[in-house]
N, C-alpha and C positions, 0 to 999 in steps of 0.2 A: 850706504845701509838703508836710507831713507827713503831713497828710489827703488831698493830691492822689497823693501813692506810695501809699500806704495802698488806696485805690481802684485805681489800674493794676496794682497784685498779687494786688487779688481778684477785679478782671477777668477778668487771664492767667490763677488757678487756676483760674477757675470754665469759661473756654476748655480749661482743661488738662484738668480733671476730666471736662467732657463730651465730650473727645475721645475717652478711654480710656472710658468707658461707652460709648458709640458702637462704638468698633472692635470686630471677634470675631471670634475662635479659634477654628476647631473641630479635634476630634481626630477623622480618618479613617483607614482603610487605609492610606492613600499617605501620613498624615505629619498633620503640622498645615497647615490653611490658615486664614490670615488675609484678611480682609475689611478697609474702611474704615468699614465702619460694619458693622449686622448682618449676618449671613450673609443674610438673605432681601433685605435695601434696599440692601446697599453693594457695592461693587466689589473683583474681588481684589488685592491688590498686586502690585507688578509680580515679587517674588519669587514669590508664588503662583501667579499667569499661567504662571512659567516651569515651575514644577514642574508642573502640569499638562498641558503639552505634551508634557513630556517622558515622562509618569505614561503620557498620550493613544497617542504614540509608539507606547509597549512596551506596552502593552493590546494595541494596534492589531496590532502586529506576532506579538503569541503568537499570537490567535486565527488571522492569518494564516497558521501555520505549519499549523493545523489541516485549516484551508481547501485548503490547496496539496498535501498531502502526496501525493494522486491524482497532481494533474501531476507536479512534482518527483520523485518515483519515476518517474513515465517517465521522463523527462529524464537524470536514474542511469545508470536501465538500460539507454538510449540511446549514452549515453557510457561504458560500461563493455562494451560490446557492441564500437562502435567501436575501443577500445584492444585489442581483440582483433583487429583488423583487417576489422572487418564493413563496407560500405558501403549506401548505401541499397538498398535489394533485393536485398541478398544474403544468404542465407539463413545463422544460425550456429547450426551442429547441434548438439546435444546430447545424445550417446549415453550419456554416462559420469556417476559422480559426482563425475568434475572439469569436465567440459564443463558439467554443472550448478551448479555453484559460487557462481555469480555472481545466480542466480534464486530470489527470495523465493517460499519454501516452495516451489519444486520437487518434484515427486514424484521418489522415488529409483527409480522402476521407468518413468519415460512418456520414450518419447525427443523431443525437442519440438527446431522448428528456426523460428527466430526472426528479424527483421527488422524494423527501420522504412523508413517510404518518406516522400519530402518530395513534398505534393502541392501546391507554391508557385506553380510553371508549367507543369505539367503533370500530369492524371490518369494514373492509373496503373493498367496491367491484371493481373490475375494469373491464369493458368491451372493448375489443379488437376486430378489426376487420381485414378483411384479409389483407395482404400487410404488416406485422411488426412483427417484431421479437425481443424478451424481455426475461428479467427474473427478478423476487424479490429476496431480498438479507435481511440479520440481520443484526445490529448495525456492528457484528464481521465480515460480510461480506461474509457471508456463504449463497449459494443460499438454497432458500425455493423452488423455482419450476420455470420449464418452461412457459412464455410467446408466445409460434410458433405459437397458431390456434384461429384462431377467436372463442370468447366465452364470458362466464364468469363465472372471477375467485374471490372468498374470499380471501383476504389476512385477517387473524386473528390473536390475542393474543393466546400463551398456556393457553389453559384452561377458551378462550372466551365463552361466548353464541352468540347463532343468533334469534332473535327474529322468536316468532311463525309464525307471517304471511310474513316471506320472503320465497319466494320460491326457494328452492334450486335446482331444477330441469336442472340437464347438468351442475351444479356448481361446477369448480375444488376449491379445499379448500389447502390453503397453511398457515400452521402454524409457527407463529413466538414467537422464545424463546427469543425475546429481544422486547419491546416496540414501538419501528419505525423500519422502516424497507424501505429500497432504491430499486425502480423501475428503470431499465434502459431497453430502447425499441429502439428498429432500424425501419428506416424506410428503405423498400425496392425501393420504387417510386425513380426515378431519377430527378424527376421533379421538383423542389422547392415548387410549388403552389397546385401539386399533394399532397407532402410531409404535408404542412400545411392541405390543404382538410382531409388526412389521420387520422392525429394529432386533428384535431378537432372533430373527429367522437369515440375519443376513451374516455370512460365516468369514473372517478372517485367519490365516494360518499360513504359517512356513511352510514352503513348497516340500522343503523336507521331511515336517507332519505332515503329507496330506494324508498317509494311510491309519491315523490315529490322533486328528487336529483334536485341538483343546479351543474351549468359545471364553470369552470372559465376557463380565455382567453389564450391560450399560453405568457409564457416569453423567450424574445429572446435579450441577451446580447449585446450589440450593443460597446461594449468597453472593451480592456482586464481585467479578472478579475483574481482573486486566488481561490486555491481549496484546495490547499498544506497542509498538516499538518504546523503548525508555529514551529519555531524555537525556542529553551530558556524555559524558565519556562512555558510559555502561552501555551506548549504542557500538562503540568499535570492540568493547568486549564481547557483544554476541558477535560480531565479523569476523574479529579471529578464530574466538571458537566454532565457527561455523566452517570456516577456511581449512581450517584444520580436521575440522572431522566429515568433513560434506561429499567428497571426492574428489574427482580433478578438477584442477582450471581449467577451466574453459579457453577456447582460442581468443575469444572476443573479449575475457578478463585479463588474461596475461599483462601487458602493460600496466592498470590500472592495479593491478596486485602486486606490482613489482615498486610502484611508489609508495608503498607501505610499509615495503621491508626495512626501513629506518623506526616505525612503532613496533617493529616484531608482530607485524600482521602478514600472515600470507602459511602457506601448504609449510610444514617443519619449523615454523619461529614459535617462539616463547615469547607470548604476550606480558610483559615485564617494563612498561613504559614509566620513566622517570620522572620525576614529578614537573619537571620542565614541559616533557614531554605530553604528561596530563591535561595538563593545561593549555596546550595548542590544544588539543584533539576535542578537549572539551568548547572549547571557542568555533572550532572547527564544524563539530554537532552545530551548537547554534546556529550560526551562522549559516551551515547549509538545511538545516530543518527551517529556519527563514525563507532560504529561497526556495525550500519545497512548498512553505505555505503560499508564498509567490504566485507560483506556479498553479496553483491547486485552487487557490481562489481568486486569483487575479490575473491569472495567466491565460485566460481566455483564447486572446488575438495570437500566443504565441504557438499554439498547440492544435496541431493538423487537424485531429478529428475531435474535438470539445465547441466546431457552431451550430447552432440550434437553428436560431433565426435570425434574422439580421432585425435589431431593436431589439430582440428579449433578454431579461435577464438570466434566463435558462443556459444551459448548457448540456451538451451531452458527458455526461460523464467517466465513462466507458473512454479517457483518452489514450490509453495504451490497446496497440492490436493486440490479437488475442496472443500470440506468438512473439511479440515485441519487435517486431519485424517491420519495416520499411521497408520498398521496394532497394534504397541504396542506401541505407542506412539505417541501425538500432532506434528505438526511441525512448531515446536516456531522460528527454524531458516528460515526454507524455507515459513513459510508467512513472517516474517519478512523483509526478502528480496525481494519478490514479492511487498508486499502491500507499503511498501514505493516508488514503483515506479509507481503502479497499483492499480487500483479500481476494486472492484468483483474479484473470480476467477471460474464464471461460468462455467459448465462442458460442454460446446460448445465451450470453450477458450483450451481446451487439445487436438486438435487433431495430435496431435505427439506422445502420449500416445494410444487415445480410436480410431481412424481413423475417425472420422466424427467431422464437423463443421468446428474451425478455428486454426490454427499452427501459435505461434508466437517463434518467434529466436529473440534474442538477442546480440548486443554485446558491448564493453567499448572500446576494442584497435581494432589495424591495424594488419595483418598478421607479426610486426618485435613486435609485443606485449606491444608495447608503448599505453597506452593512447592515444583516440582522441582529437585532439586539435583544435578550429576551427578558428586558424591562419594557420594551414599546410591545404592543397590540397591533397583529397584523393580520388581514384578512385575502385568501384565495377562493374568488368567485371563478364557477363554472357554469357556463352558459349551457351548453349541451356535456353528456356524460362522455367519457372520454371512450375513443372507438377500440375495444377490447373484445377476443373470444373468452377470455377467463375471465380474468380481474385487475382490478390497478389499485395503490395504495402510494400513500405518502407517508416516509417515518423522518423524525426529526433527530439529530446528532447533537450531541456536543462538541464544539471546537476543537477542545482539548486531548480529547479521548479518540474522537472522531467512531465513538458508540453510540450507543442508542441513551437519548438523554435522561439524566438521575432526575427528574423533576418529583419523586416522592408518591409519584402512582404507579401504575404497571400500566396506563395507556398512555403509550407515546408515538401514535400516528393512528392513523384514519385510513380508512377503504375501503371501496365501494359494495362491500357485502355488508357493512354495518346497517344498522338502523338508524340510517343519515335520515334528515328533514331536509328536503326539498320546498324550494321555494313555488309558486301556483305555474309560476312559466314553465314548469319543469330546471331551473338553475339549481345548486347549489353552491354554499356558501361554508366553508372551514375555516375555522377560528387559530391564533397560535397567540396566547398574551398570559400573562403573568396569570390576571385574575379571568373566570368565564363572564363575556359578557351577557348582560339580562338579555332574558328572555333563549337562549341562546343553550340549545339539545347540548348534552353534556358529549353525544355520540360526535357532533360536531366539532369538537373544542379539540387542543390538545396545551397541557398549560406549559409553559417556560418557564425559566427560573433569569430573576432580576441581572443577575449577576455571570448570566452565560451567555456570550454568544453562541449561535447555532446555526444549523442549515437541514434544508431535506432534502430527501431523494425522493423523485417520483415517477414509480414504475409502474410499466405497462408490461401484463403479462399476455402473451399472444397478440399483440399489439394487431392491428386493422390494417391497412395500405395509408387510408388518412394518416396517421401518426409517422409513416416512415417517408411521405412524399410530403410532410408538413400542410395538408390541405386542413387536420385540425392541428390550432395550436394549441400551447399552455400556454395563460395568462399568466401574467406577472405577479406576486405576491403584493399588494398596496398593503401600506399602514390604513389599520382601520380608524374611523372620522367616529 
């Protein structure tokens, strides 16, 4: 009997033994996983199973934020237009730098008047007259066409009709692969009351009304508002609700929509995310609005078309093509980086690339490569003016907002039509510091606030050949001494 136990215990250890040599551990990024047997021959356990969906999930979900950030900024700026009282095709002007408030990187000197239109049941016409300069854009923010010459144009759904008795006669037709689609138009006039006059004459209406359209009134913001993408979870709430009602998937979305279907994000889900679920998604935000700021101000080296020069702290900014298009591939980083800071990237926003329209530079630090801080005092000298047929200007942003910064005045950037002071050599010299330093033209100054980081944008409008073959450069930002 002794010898029979003896045996069934060296049985079970020798079962014992070769279980645990069998099973395996490994240590990864996301933790330890266990196997039943090797990692390469055995199966996960059902705790590792779970951690990897869950690992899968928030992967799935950051890079989505990546992905989204194009649309979701429209969707923003959509809703934040709205809460001002704007409706589909109605125009919300922006003469001021509060009526600009709510527009990523805004120029502080273009007065720009704004709309969406839903083109769900109907196309939509718009007549433009001389004096303004525009262009239509998709959900994704991809231009559909130019708005330069007095006319009119269709904006349509893929694969609209246009009823029989419209006359299409001189009608440019701009088709859109997403269901609304965002208008932004410049007014040329300098005049404010010109500017409105302008603005009033330019017609929006369902192709269905055209033989009896109705105009609505301009909306003009009279108090700061938001435009921003939101912060936290409430960024995948406008994703799905945009998924949902924007049209179809795209071919080059499908995948990337299909890892969401576990949040109830995607075409027919119900966004109903558990509070487990919250809370990735919100981690998720973070974490991938992190590597948008990455990207966007430190991402330089990583990002095909953002080099300026080799030693500046400049960049170009403009790092998404206008199309988002690579010759062999999308550019998931360089809209990324772009659109969290910017709205459209119309192809009259590249002329540092194509030589015509407008050149925007960029920067984050000082010439000593520190970050701007807008408790220090920083100075941009220009030895000669910069080679322009219009004009150039610089406006400053707030990090956070990535708007035109609250510093508590309405002048928040400089340009070369002001009543700058000029140094005897013909230089100039622009100020950016908390307080104006002495002696120091107020025209020249633009003040900061202690407590914000910031950055500019500095555009060239009609930019020269020097600017786009780099024979002039832009100097670096120094702290001023």
């Amino acid at each position: 009997m002794k010898a029979f136990t003896k045996t069934l215990l060296a049985l079970a250890t020798t079962a014992l033994l070769s279980t645990t040599v069998m099973a395996d551990t490994i240590d990864t990024s996301v933790g330890k996983l266990e196997f039943t047997h090797s990692f390469e021959a055995g199966y996960p356990t059902a705790a590792t199973a779970e951690k990897l969906f869950k690992d899968m999930d928030r992967q799935r979900a950051t890079q989505a934020y990546l992905w989204a950030i194009p649309y979701v900024s429209f969707l923003a700026f959509e809703e934040g237009m709205q809460a001002q009282g704007m409706t589909d095709g109605q125009l919300l002007y922006m003469p001021d730098r509060v009526a600009r408030s709510g527009g990523l990187t805004a120029n502080h000197t273009t007065p720009y008047a704004v709309t969406t239109v839903d083109l769900t049941d109907s196309p939509m016409v718009i007549e433009i007259p001389d004096g303004v300069r525009g262009a239509a854009h998709s959900m994704w923010q991809i231009g559909l066409g130019q708005l330069t010459e007095a006319g009119k144009y269709l904006l349509m759904p893929k694969g609209g009709t246009i009823p029989a008795d419209f006359d299409m006669t001189d009608v440019t037709v701009m088709e859109s692969d997403t269901n609304r689609a965002l208008v932004i138009i410049r007014v040329m006039a300098p005049d404010m009351e010109e500017q409105k006059k302008t603005l009033a004459s330019i017609k929006f209406y369902s192709v269905t009304d055209h033989l009896n359209p109705t105009m609505k009134p301009l909306v003009i913001p009279t108090e700061n508002w938001e435009g921003h993408s939101p912060h936290g979870e409430d960024f995948f709430r406008l994703l799905a609700k945009g998924l949902n009602n924007g049209g179809e998937i795209h071919e080059r979305d499908r995948l990337i929509v299909d890892g969401l279907r576990t949040f109830g994000i995607g075409r027919g889900l119900t966004y109903n995310p558990t509070k487990e679920q919250k809370a990735m998604l919100e981690d998720a935000s973070i974490v991938g609005e992190s590597m948008a700021k990455a990207l966007d101000f430190a991402g330089t080296d990583r990002l095909e078309l953002a080099h300026y020069s080799d030693g500046s702290q400049w960049e170009i900014a403009t790092t998404s093509p206008s199309d988002q298009r690579f010759e062999n591939s999308d550019a998931l980083d360089g809209r990324a980086a772009w659109f969290y800071e910017a709205i459209t990237a119309d192809t009259a926003m590249h002329a540092m690339t194509t030589g015509w329209g407008q050149a925007y530079l960029s920067t984050y630090t000082d010439t000593d490569g520190d970050y701007l801080n807008g408790k220090n005092a920083y100075v941009l000298h220009l030895d000669t003016p910069p080679p322009v047929d219009t004009f150039w200007s610089i406006s400053i942003y707030d990090v956070e907002q990535r708007c035109l910064i609250l510093n508590g005045t309405d002048k928040v950037g400089i340009d070369g039509r002001m009543n700058l002071t000029y140094n005897d050599d013909g230089s100039v010299d622009m100020y950016f510091s908390p307080v104006k330093p002495d002696g120091v033209n107020a025209a020249n100054w633009v003040k900061t606030m202690d407590d914000k980081a910031w950055f500019p944008y500095f555009r060239f409008y009609s930019p020269k050949q020097e600017v786009q073959d780099r024979t002039w450069l832009l100097p670096d930002i120094q702290k001023a001494k």
